[in-house]
Structure formats: C-alpha cells, structure tokens
Backbone as XML, in Angstrom:
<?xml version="1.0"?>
<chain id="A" units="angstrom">
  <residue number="1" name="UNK">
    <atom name="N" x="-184.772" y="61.016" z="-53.515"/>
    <atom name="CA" x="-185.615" y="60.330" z="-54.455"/>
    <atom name="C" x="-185.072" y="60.567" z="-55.857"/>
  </residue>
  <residue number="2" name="UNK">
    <atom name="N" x="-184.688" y="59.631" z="-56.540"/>
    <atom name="CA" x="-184.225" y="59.734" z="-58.028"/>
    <atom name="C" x="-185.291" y="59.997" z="-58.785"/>
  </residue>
  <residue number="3" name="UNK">
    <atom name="N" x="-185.267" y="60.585" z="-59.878"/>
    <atom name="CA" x="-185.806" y="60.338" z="-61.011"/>
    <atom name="C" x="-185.591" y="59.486" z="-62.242"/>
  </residue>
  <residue number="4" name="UNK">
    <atom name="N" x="-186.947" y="59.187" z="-62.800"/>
    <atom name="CA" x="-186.803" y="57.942" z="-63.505"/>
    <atom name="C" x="-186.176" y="58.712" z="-65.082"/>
  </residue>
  <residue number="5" name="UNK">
    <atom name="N" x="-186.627" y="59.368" z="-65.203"/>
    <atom name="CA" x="-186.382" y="60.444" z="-66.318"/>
    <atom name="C" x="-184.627" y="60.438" z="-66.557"/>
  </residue>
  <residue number="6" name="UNK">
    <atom name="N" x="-183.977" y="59.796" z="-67.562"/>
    <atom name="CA" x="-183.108" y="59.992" z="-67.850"/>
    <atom name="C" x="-182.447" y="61.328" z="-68.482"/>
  </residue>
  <residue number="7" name="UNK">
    <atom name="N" x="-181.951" y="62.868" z="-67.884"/>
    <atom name="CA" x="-181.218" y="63.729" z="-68.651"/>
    <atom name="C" x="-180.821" y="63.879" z="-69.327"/>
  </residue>
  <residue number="8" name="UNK">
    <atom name="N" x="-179.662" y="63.181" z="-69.457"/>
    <atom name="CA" x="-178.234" y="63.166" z="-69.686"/>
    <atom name="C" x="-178.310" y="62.542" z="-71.193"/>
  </residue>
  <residue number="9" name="UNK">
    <atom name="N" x="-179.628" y="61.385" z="-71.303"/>
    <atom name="CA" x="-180.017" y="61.093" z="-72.865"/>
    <atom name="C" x="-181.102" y="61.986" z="-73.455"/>
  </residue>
  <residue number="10" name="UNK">
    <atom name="N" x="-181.590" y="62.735" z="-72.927"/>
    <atom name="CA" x="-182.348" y="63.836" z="-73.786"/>
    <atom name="C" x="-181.537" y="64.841" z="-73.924"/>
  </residue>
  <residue number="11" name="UNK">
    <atom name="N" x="-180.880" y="65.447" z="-73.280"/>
    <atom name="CA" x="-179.628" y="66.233" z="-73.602"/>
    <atom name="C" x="-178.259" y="65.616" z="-74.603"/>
  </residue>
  <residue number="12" name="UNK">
    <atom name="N" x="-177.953" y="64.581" z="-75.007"/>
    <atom name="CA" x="-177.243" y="64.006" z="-75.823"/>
    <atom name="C" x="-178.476" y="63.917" z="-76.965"/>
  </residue>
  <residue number="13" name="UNK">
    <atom name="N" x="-179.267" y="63.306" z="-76.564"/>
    <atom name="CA" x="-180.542" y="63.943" z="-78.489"/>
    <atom name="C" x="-180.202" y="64.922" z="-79.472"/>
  </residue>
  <residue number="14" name="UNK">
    <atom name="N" x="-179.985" y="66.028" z="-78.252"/>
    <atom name="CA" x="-179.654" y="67.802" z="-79.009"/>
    <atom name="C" x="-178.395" y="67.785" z="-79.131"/>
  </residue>
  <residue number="15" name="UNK">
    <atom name="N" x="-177.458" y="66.791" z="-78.721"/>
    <atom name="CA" x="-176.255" y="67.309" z="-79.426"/>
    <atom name="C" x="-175.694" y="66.712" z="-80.189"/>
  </residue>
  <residue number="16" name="UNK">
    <atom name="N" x="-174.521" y="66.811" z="-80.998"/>
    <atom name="CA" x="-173.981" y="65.432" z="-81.920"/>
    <atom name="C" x="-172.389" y="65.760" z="-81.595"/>
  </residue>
  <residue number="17" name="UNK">
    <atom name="N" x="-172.131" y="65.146" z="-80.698"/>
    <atom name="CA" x="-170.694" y="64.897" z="-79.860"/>
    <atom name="C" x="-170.535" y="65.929" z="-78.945"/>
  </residue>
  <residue number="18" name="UNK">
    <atom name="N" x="-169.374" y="66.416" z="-78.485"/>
    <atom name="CA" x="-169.255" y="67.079" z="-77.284"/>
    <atom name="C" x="-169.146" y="68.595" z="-78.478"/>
  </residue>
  <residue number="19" name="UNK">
    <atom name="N" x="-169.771" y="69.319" z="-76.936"/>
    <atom name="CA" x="-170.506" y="70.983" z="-77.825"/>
    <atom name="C" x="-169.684" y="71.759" z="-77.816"/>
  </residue>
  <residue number="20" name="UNK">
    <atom name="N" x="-169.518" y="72.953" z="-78.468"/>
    <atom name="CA" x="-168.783" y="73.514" z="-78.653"/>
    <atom name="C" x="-167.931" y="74.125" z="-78.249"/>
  </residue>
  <residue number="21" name="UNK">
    <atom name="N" x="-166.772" y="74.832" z="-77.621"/>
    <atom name="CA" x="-166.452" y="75.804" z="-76.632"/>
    <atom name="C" x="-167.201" y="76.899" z="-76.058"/>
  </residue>
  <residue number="22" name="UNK">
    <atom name="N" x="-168.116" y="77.715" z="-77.274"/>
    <atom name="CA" x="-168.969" y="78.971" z="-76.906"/>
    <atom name="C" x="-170.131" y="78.581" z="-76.116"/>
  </residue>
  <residue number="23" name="UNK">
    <atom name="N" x="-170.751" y="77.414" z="-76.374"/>
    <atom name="CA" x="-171.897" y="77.051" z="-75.665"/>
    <atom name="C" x="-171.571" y="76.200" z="-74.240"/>
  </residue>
  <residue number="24" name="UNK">
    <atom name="N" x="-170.329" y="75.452" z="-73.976"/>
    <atom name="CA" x="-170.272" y="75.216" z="-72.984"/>
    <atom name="C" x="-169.345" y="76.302" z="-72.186"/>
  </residue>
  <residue number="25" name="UNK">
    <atom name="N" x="-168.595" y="77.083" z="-72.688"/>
    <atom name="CA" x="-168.745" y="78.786" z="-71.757"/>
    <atom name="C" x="-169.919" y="79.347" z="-71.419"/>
  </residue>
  <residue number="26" name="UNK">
    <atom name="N" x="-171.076" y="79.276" z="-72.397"/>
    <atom name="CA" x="-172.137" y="79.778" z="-71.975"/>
    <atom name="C" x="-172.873" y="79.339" z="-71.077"/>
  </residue>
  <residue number="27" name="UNK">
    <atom name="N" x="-172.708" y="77.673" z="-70.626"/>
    <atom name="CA" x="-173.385" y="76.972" z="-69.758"/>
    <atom name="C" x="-173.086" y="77.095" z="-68.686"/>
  </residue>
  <residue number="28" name="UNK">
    <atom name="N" x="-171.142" y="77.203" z="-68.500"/>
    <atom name="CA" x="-170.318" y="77.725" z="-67.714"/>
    <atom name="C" x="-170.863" y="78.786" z="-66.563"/>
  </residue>
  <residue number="29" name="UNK">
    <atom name="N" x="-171.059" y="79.690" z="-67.790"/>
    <atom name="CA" x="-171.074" y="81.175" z="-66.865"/>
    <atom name="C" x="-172.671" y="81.258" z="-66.567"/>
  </residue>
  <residue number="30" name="UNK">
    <atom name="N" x="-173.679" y="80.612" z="-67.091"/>
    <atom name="CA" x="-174.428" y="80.515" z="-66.127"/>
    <atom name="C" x="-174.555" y="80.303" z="-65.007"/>
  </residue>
  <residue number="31" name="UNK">
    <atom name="N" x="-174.057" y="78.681" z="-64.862"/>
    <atom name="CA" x="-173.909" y="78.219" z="-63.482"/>
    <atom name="C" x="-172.819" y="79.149" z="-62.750"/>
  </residue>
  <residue number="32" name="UNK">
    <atom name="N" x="-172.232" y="79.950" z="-63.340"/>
    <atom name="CA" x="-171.451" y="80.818" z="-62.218"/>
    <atom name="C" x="-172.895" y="82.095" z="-61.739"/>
  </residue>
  <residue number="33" name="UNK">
    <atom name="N" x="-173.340" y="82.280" z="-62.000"/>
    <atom name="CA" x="-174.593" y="83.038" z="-61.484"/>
    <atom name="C" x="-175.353" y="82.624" z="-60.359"/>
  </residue>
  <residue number="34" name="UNK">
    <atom name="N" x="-175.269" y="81.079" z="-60.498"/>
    <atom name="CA" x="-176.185" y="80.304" z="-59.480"/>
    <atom name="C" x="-174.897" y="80.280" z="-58.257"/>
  </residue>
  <residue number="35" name="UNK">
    <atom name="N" x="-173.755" y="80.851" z="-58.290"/>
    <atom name="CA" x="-172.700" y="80.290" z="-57.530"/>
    <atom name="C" x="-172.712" y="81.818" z="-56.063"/>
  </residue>
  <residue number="36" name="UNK">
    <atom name="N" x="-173.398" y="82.433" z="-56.092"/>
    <atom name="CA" x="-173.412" y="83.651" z="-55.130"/>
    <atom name="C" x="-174.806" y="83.164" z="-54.238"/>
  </residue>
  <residue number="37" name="UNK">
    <atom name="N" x="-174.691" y="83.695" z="-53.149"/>
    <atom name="CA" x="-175.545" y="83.414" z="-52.081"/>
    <atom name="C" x="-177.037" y="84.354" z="-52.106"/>
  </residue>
  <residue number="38" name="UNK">
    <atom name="N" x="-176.338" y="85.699" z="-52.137"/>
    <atom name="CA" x="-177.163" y="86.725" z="-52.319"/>
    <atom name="C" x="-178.793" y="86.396" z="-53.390"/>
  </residue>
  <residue number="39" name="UNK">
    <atom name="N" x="-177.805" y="86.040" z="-54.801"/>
    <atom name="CA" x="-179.112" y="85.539" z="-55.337"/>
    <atom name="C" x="-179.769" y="84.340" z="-55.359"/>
  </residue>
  <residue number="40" name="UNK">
    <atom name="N" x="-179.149" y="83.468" z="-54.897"/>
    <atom name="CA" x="-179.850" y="82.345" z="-54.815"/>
    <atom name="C" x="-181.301" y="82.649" z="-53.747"/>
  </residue>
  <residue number="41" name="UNK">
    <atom name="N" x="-180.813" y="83.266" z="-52.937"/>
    <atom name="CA" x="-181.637" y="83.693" z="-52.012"/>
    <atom name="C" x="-182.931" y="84.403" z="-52.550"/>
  </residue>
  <residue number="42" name="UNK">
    <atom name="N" x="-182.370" y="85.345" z="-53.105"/>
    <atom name="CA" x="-183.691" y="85.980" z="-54.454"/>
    <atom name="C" x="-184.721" y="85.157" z="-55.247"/>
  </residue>
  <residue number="43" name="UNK">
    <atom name="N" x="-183.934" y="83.892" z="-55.624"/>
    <atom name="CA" x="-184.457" y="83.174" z="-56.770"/>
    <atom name="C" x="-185.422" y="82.171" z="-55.720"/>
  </residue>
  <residue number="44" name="UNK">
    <atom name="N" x="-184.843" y="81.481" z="-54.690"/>
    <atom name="CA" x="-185.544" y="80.779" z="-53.599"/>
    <atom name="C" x="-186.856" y="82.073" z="-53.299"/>
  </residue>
  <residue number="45" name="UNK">
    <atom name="N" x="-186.543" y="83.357" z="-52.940"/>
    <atom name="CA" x="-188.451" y="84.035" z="-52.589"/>
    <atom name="C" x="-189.115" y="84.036" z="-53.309"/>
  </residue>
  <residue number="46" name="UNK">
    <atom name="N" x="-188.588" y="84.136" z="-54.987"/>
    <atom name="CA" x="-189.667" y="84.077" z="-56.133"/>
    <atom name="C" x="-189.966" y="82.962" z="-56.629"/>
  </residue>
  <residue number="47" name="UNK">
    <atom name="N" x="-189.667" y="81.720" z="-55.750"/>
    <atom name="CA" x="-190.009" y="80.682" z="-56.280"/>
    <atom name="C" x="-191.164" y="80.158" z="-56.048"/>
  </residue>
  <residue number="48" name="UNK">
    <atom name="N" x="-192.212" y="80.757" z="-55.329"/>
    <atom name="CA" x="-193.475" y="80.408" z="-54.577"/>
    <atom name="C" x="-194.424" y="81.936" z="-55.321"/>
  </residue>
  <residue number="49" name="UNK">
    <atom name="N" x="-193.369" y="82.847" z="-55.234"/>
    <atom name="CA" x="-194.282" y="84.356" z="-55.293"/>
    <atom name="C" x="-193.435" y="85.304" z="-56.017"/>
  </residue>
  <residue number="50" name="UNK">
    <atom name="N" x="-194.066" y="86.160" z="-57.117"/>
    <atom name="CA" x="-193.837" y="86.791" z="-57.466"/>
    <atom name="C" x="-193.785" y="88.158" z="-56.491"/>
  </residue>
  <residue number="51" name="UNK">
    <atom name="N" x="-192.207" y="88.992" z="-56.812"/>
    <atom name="CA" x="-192.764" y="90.333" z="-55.941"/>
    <atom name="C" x="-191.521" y="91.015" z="-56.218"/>
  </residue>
  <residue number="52" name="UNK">
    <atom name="N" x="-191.904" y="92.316" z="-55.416"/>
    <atom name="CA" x="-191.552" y="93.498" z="-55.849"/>
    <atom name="C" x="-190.110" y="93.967" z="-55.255"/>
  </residue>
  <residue number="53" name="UNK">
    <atom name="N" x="-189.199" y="94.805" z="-55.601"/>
    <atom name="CA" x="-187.890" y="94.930" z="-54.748"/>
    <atom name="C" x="-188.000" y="95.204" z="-53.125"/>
  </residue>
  <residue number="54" name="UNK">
    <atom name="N" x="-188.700" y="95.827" z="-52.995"/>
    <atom name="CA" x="-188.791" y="96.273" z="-51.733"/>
    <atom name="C" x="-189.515" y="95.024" z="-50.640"/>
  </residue>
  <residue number="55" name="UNK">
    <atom name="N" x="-190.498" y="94.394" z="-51.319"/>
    <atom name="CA" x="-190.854" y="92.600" z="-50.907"/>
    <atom name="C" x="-189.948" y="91.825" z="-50.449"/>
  </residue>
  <residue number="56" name="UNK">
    <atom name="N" x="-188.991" y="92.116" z="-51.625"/>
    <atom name="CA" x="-187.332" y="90.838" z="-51.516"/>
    <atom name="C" x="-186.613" y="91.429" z="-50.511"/>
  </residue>
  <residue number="57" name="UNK">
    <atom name="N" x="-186.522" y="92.748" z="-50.383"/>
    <atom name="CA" x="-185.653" y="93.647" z="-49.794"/>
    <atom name="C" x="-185.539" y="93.192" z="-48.059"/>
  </residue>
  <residue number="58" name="UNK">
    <atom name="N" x="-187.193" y="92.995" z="-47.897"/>
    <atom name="CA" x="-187.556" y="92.974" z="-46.396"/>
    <atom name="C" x="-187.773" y="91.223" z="-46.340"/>
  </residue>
  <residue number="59" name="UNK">
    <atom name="N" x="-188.220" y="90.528" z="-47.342"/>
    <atom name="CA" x="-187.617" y="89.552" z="-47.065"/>
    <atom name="C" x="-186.475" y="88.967" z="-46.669"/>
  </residue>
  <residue number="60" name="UNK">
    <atom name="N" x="-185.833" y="89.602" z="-47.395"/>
    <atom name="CA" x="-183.966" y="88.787" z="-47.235"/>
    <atom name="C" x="-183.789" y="89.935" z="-45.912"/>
  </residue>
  <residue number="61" name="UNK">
    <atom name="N" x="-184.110" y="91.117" z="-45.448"/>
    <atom name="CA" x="-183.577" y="91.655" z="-44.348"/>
    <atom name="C" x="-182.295" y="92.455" z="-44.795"/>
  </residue>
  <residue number="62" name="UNK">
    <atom name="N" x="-182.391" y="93.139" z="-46.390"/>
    <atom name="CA" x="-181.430" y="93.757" z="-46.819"/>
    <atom name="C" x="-181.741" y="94.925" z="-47.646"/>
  </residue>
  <residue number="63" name="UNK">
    <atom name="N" x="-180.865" y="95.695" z="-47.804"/>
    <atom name="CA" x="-180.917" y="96.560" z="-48.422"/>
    <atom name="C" x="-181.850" y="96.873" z="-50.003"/>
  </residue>
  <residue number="64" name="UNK">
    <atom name="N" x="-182.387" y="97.542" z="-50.164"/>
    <atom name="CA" x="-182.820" y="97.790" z="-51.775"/>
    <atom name="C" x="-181.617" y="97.772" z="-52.666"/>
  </residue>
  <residue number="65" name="UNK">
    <atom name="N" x="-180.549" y="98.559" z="-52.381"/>
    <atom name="CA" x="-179.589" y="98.522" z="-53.777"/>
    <atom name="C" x="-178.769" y="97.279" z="-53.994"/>
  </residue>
  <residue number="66" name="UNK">
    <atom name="N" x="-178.490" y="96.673" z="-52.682"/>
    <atom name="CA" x="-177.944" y="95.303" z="-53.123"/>
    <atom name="C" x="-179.018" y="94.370" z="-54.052"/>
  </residue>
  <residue number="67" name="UNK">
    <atom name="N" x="-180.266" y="94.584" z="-53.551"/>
    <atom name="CA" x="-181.335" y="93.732" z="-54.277"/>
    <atom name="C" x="-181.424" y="94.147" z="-55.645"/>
  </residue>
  <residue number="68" name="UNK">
    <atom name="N" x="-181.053" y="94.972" z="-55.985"/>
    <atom name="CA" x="-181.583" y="95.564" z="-57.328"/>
    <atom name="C" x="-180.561" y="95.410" z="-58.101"/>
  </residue>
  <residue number="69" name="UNK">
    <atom name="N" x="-178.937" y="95.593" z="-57.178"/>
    <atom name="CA" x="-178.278" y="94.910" z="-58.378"/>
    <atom name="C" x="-177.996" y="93.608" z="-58.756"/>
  </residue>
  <residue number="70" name="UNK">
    <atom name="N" x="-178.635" y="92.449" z="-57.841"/>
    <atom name="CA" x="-178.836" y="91.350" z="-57.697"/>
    <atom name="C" x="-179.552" y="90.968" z="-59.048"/>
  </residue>
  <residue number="71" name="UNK">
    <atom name="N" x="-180.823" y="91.714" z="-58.757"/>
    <atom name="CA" x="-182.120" y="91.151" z="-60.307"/>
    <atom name="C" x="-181.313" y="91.533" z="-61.336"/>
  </residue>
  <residue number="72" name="UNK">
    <atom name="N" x="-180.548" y="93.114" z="-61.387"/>
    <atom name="CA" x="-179.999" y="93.202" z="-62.642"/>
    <atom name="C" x="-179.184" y="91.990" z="-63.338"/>
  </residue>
  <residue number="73" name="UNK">
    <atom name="N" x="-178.433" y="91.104" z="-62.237"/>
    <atom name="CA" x="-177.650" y="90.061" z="-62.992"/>
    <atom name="C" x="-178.274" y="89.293" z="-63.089"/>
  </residue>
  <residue number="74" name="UNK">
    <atom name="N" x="-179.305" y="88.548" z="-62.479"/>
    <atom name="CA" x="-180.690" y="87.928" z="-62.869"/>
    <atom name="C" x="-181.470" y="87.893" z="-63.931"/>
  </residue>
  <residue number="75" name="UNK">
    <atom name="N" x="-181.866" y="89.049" z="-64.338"/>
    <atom name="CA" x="-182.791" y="89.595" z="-65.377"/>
    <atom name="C" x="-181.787" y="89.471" z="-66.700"/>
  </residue>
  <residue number="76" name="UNK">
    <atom name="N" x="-180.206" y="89.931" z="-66.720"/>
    <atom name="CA" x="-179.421" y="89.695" z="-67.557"/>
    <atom name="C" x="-179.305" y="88.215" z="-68.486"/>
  </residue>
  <residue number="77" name="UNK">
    <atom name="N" x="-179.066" y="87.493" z="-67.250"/>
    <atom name="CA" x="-179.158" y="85.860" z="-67.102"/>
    <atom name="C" x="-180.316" y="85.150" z="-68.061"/>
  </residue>
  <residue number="78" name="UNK">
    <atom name="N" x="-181.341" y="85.859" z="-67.696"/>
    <atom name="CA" x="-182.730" y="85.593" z="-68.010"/>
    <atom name="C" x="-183.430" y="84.138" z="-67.173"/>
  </residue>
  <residue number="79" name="UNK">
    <atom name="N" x="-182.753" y="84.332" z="-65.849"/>
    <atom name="CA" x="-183.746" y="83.840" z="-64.702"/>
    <atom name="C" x="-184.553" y="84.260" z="-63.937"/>
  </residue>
  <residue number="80" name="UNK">
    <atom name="N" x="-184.823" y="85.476" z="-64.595"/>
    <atom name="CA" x="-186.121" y="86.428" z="-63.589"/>
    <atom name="C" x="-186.269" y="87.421" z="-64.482"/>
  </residue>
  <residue number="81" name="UNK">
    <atom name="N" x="-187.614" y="87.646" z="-64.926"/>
    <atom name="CA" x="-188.159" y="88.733" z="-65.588"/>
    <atom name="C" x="-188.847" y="89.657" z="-64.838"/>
  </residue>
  <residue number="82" name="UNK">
    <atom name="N" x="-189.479" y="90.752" z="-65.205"/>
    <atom name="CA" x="-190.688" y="91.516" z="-64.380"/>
    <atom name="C" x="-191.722" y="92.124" z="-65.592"/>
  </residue>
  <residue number="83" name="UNK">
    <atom name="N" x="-192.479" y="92.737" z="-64.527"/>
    <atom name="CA" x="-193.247" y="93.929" z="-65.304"/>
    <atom name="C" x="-193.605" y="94.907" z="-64.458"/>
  </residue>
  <residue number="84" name="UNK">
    <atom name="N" x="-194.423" y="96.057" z="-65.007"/>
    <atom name="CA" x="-194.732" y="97.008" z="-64.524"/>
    <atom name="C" x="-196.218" y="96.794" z="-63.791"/>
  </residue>
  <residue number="85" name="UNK">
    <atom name="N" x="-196.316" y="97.347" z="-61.786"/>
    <atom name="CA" x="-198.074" y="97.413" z="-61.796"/>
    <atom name="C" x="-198.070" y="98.666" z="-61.219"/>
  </residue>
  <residue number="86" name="UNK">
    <atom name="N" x="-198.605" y="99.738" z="-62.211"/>
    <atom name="CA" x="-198.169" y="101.056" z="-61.729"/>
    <atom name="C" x="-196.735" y="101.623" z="-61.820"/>
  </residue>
  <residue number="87" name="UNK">
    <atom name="N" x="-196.360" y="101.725" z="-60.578"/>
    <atom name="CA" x="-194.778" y="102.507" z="-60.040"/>
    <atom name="C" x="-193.876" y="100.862" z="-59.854"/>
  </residue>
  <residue number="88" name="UNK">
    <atom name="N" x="-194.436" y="100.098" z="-59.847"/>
    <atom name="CA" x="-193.880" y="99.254" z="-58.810"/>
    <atom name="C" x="-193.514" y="98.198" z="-60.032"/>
  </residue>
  <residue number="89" name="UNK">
    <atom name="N" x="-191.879" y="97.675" z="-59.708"/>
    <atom name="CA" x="-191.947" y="96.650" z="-61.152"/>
    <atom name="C" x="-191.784" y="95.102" z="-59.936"/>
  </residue>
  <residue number="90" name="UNK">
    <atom name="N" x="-192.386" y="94.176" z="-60.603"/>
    <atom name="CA" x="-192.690" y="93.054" z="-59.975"/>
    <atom name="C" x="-191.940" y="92.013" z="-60.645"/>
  </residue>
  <residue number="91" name="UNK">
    <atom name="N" x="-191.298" y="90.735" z="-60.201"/>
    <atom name="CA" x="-190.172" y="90.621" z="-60.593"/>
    <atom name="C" x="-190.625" y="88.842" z="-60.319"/>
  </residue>
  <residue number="92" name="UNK">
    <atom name="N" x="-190.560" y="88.030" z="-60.823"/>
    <atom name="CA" x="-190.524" y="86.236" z="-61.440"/>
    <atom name="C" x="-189.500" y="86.120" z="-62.117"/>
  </residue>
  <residue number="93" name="UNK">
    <atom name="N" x="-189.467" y="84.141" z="-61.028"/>
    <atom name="CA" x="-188.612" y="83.737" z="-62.291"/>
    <atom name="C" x="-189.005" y="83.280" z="-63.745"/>
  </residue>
  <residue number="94" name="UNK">
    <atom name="N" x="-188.066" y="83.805" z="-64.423"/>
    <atom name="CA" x="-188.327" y="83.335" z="-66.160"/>
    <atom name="C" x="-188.977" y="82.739" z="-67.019"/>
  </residue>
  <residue number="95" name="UNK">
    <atom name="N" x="-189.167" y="81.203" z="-66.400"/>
    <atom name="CA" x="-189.926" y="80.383" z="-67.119"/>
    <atom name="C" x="-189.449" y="79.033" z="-66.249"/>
  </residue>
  <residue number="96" name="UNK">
    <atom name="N" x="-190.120" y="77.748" z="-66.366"/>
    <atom name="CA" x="-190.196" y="76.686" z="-66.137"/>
    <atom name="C" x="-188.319" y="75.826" z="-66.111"/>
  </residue>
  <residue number="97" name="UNK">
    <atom name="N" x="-188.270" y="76.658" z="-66.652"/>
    <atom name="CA" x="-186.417" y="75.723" z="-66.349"/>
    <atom name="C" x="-185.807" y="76.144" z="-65.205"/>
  </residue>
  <residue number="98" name="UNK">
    <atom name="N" x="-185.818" y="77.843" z="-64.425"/>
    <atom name="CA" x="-185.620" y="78.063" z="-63.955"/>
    <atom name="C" x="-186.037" y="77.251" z="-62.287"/>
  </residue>
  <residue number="99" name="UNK">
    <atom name="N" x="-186.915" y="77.055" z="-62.498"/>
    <atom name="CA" x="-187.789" y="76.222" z="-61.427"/>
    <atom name="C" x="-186.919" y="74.785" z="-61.304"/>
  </residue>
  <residue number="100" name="UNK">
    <atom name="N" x="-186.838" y="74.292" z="-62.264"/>
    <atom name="CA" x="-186.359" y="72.736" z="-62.603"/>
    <atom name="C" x="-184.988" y="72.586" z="-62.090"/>
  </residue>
  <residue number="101" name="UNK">
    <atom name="N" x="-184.299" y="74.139" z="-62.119"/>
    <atom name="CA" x="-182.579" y="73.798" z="-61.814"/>
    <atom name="C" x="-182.488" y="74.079" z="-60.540"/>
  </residue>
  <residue number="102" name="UNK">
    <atom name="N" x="-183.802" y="74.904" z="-59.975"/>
    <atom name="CA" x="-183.218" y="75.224" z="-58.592"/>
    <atom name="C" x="-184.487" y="73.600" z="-57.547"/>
  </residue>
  <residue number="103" name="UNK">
    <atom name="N" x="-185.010" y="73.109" z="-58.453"/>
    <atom name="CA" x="-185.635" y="72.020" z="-57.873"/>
    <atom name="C" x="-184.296" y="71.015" z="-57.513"/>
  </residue>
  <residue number="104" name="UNK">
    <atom name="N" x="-184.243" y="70.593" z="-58.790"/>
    <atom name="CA" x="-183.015" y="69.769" z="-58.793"/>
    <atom name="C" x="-181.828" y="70.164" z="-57.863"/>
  </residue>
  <residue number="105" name="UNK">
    <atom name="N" x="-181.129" y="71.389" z="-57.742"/>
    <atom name="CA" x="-180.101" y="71.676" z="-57.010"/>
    <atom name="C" x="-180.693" y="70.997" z="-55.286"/>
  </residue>
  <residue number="106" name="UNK">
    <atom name="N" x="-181.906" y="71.733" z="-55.234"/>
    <atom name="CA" x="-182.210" y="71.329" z="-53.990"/>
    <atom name="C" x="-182.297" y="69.570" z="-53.526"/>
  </residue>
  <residue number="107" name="UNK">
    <atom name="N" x="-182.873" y="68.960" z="-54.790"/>
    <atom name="CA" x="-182.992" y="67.753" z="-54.640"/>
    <atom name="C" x="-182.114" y="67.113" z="-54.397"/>
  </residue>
  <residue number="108" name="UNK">
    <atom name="N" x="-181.257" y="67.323" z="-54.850"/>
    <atom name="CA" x="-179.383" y="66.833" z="-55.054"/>
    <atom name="C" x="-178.981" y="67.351" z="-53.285"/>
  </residue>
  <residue number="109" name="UNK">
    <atom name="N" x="-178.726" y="68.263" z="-53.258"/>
    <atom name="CA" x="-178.217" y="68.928" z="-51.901"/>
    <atom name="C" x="-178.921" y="67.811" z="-50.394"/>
  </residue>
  <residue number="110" name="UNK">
    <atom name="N" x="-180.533" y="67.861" z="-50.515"/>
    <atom name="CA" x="-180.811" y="67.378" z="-49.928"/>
    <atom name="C" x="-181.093" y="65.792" z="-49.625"/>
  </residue>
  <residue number="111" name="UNK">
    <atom name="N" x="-180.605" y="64.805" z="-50.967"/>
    <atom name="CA" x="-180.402" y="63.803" z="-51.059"/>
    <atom name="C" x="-179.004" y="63.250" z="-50.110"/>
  </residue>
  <residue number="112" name="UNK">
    <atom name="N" x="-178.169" y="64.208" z="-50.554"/>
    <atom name="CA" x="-176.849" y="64.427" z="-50.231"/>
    <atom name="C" x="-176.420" y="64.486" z="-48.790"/>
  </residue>
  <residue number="113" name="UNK">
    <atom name="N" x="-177.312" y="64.957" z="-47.943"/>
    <atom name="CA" x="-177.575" y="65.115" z="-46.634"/>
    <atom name="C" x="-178.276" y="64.233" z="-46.308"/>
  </residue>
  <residue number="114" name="UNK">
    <atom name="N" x="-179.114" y="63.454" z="-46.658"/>
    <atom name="CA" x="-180.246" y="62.631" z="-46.074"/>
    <atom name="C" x="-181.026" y="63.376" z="-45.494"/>
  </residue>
  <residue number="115" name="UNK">
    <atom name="N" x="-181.838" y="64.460" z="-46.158"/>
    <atom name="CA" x="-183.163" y="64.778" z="-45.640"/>
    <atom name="C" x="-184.072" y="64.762" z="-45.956"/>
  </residue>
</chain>
C-alpha cells in the first residue's frame, strides 16, 4: 500500500540543494545501525512494549550481555531511551520517528514480497 504523503518533497523543504557531507555521513551511519540483525530484533520487541534487559533477553532467547551491548549502540543512536523503576532500567524506542522508519522498512520489505 503506498502512501499518498509525498517524502521526498517535505524533505527537499528542509534543504536547499544536496546536503552536506557531515550530515549525509550522519544519515549514513545511522542507517548502518539499522543494518545488524541483533538489533533490529530489539527495536521490533519495543515496538509494541516497553521493557527491561532481561524481558528482551528471554525474548530474543539470548544472552543479557549481548543485549546490553546492543541498547548501548541503540541508546547512543538515540533510537531507544530508558529509565529507571527501582533496580530495573526499562528501555523504549525514542520517539515517533523511530516507529515511522521501522514502519516503513517493513512496509517496503513487505510490499516487495507481496504480502
């Protein structure tokens, strides 16, 4: 299903010709973040629910320290924040864009396939 919503001209709004080197490295190396399995996987459990390492841990069927250094490049990124409840830090994604790129990825993927 397409969207009617044109991108590509609200994103040309904010810019005035092609952007700079630093910012499209920066766009770059984002999408290299989204390019590992491990976290995508992370970002797909918190996309319904917020939760805790040990939540993700037994979700994904893996270890705590791989998970934790997972959020660290996450949290770096600033596609997943947390906070504290008690002992336990609880861990979402970021904000509303985050949602939008992994909507879209999916939308795309699964257009792509016919499903």
């Amino acid at each position: 299903m397409k969207c009617d919503h044109d991108h590509a001209k609200d994103m040309l709004k904010h810019l005035d010709g092609m952007p700079d080197d630093v910012l499209l490295c920066d766009v770059s190396d984002l999408f290299k973040v989204f390019g590992d399995t491990t976290r995508m996987k992370i970002l797909f459990a918190l996309y319904k629910n917020e939760m805790s390492v040990n939540a993700i841990s037994d979700c994904l069927g893996m270890q705590q320290s791989a998970i934790s250094h997972q959020l660290k490049i996450l949290k770096d990124n600033n596609l997943v924040g947390n906070r504290r409840e008690g002992k336990t830090m609880i861990y979402f994604l970021s904000d509303d864009h985050v949602y939008q790129i992994l909507a879209q990825g999916f939308e795309h993927i699964m257009e792509e396939h016919d499903l």
